[in-house]
C-alpha positions as CSV (number, residue, x, y, z in Angstrom):
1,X,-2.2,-4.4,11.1
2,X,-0.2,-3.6,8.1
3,X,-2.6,-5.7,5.8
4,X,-5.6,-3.9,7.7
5,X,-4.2,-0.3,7.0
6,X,-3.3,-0.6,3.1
7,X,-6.8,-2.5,2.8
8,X,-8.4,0.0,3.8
9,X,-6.6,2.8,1.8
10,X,-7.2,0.7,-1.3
11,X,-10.8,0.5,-0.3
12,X,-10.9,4.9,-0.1
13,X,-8.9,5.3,-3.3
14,X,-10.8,2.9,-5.3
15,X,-13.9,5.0,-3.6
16,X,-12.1,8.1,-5.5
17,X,-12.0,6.5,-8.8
18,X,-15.4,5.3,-9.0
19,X,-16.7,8.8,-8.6
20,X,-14.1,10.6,-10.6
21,X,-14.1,8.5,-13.3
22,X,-17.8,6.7,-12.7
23,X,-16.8,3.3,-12.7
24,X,-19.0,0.2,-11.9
25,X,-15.9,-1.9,-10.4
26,X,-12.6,-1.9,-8.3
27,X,-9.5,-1.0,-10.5
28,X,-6.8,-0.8,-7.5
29,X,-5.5,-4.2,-6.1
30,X,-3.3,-4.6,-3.6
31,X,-0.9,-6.9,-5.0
32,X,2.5,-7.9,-6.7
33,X,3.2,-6.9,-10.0
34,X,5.4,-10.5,-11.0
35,X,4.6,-13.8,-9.3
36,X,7.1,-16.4,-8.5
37,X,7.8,-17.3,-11.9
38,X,8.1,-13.8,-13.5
39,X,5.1,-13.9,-15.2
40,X,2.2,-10.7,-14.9
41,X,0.7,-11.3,-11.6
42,X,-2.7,-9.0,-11.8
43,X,-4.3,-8.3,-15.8
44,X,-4.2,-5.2,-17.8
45,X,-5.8,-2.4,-17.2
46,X,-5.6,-2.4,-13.9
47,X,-4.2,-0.1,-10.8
48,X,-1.4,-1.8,-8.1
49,X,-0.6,-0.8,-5.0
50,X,2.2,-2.9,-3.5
51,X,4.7,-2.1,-0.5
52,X,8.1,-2.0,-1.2
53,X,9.7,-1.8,2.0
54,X,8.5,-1.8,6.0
55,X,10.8,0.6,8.3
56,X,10.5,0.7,11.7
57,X,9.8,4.6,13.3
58,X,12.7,5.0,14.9
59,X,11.5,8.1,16.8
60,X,8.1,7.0,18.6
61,X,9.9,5.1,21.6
62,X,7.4,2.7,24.0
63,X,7.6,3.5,27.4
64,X,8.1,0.5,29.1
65,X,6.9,2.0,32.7
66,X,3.2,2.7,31.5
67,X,-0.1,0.2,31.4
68,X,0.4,0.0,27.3
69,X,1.4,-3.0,25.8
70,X,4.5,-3.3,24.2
71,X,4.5,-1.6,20.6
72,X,6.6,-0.9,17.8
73,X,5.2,1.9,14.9
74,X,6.1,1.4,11.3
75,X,6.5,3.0,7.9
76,X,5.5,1.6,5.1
77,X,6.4,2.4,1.4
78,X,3.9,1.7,-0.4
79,X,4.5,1.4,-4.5
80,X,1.0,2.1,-7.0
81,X,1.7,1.4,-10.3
82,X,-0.7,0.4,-13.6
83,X,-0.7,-1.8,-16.0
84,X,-1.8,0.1,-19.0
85,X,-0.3,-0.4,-21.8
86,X,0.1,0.5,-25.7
87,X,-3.2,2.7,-26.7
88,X,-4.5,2.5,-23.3
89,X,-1.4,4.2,-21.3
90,X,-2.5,7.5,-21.5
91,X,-5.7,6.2,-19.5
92,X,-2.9,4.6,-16.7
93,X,-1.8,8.3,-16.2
94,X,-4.7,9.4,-15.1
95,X,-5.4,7.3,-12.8
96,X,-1.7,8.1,-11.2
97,X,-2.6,11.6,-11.6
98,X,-6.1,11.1,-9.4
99,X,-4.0,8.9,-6.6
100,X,-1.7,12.1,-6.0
101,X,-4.9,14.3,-6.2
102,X,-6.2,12.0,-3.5
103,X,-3.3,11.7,-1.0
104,X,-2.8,15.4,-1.5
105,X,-6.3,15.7,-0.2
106,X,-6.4,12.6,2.6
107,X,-2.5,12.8,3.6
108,X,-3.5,12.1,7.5
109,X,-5.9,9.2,8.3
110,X,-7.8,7.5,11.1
111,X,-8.0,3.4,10.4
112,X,-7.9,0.9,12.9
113,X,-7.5,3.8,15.6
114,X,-4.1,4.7,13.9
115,X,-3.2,8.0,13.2
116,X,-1.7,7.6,9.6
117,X,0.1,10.3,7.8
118,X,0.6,10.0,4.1
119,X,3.3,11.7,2.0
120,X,5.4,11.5,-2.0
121,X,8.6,9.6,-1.4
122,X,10.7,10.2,-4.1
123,X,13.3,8.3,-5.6
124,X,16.3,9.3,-8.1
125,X,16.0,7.8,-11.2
126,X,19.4,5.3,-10.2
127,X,16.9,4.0,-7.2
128,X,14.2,3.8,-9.4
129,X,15.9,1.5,-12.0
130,X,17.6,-0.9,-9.1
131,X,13.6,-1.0,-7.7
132,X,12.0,-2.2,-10.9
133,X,14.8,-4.6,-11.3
134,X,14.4,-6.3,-7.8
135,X,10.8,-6.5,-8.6
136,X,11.4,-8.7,-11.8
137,X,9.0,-5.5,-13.5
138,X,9.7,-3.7,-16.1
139,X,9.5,0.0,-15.7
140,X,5.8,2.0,-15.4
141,X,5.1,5.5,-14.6
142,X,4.6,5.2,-10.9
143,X,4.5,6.8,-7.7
144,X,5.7,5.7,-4.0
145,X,4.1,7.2,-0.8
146,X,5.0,6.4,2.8
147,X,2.5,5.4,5.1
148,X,4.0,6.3,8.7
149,X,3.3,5.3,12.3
150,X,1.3,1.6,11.9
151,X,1.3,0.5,15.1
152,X,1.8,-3.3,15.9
153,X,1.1,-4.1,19.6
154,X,2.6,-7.0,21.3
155,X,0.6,-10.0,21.2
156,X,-1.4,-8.9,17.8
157,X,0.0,-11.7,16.2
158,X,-0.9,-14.4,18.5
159,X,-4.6,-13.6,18.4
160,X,-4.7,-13.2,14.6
161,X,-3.5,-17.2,14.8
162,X,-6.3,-18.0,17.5
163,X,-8.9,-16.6,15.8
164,X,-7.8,-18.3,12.5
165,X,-7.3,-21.8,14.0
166,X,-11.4,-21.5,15.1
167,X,-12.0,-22.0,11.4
168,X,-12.9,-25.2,10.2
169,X,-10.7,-26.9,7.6
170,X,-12.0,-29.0,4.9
């Protein structure tokens, strides 16, 4: 559900930019900055949205005596970044400055029949560094938002492997 939910986020942002800034393709990916070996994992030019860190809601409690499945919610900070660089960073501004336009003006959403609520996390500037060191990434302008209240139900998983082990293999 977590893949389903930033999926489609990227899918409505990328929507944003194309009519903002009239654009013919995709610019945000949901991916990692780094791969395993340290080197750039997306190109330049480019948006990335990548999450940083998967809380559990510790205040939306599953009551055990109803007909729901068991469920646990979850908050997701989500990192977007880009990857302009040199002549072209001015250009990776504005694209940051269009994803807080955009979450200022979609901070609830319905996906997946989730109720998602989006709002700024900030982090001070000793956070900051310690993040973009754990990533292996050297600082960008960037902005983190948490994603709250994705819902995982029990058994979510398990069909997500059934239906995967129907595909043939080659």
């Amino acid at each position: 559900m977590i893949y389903e939910v930033l999926s489609e986020i990227k899918d409505r942002l990328n929507q944003h930019f194309r009519l903002r800034f009239g654009l013919p393709e995709d610019k945000l990916f949901l991916s990692g900055l780094v791969d395993a070996g340290g080197a750039a994992a997306i190109d330049n030019d480019l948006v990335v949205m990548m999450p940083i860190n998967i809380q559990e809601e510790k205040h939306v409690y599953n009551r055990r005596n109803t007909n729901e499945p068991p469920f646990i919610s979850l908050n997701v900070l989500v990192l977007i970044t880009t990857t302009f660089s040199g002549k072209n960073a001015a250009e990776g501004l504005k694209f940051l400055t269009e994803t807080v336009s955009f979450f200022m003006q979609n901070n609830a959403m319905d996906i997946e029949g989730n109720r998602i609520a989006i709002e700024y996390y900030n982090l001070d500037l000793q956070l900051q560094n310690n993040l973009w060191a754990s990533l292996g990434a050297k600082y960008a302008p960037s902005v983190i938002y948490r994603i709250s209240l994705i819902r995982i139900e029990e058994g979510m998983a398990s069909l997500d492997i059934n239906l995967a082990s129907n595909f043939p293999t080659t």
